[in-house]
N, C-alpha and C positions, 0 to 999 in steps of 0.2 A: 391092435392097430400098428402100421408101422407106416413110419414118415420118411420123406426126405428134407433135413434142413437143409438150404443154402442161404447165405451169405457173408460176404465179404469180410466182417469182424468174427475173427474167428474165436475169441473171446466170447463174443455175445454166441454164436450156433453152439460151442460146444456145451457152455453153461445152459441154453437150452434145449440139449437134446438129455443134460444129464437131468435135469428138471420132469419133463417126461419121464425118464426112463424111472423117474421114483416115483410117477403117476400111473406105473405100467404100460405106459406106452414107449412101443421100439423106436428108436429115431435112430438114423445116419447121418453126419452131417459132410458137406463138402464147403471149400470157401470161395468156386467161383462156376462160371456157367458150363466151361468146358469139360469139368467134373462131374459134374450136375447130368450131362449127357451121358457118361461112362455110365453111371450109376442105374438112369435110368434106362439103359440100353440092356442092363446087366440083371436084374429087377423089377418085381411088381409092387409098386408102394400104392397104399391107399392115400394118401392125400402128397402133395407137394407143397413144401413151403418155402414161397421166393422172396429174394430182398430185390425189391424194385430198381436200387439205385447201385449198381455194380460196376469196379472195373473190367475193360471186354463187353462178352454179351449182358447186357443189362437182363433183371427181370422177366420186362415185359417180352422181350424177343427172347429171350430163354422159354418162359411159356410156351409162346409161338410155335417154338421147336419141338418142344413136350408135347405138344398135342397133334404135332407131324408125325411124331412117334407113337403117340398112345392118345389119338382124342379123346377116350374115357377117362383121362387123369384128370383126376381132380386138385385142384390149385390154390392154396391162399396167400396173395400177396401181400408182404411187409414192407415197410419205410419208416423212415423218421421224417420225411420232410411232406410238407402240409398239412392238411387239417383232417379230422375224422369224416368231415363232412362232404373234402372232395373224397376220399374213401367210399362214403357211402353213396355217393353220386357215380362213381364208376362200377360199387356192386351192381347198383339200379339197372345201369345202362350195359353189364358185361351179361345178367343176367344167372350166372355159371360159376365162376368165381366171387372170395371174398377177398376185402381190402380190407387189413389191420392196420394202426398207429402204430407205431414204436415210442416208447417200450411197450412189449408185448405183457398184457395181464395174463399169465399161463391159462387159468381159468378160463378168459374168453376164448384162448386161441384151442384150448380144445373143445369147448363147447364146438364152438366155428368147425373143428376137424370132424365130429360127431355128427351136426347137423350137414357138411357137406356132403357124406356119407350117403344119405339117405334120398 
């Protein structure tokens, strides 16, 4: 599998792509939207993983653009701010994508990446 991480602490993407990469999984990371674009302009990644709350293009309109470019991407959005529960009320309601808490349980976020897969 290979991923694209983005976001903004670039502390936390890199520490998480190295985290995968000892799970076998490829990750790339970028630290903000307009990268994020290079990347996937450049690139076929099986899953996306966005930080919702970014400076420039935020998350959510970073997606938006993703899926201008490739509506087949698949997407899981990350934060720290709120609760798992608005999460789980906008997976409900997106349908297509998933919404993680931060901190990310690695465990869930590749479950999450495996089950979005499918």
């Amino acid at each position: 599998m290979h991923v694209l991480l983005v976001d903004d602490e670039q502390e936390f993407v890199s520490t998480l792509a190295e985290r995968l990469a000892f799970r076998g999984i490829e990750a790339d990371w970028v630290t903000d939207g307009e990268k994020a674009l290079e990347k996937i302009r450049s690139r076929q990644y099986d899953v996306a993983v966005l930080d919702i709350k970014m400076p420039g293009i935020s998350g959510i309109k970073l997606g938006e653009k993703i899926h201008e470019l490739n509506p087949k991407q698949k997407i899981i959005f990350c934060t720290g701010h709120g609760s798992s529960a608005d999460y789980d009320a906008g997976a409900a309601q997106s349908g297509k994508e998933y919404y993680l808490a931060k901190p990310i349980k690695i465990d869930i976020l590749i479950e999450k990446m495996k089950e979005i897969q499918n």
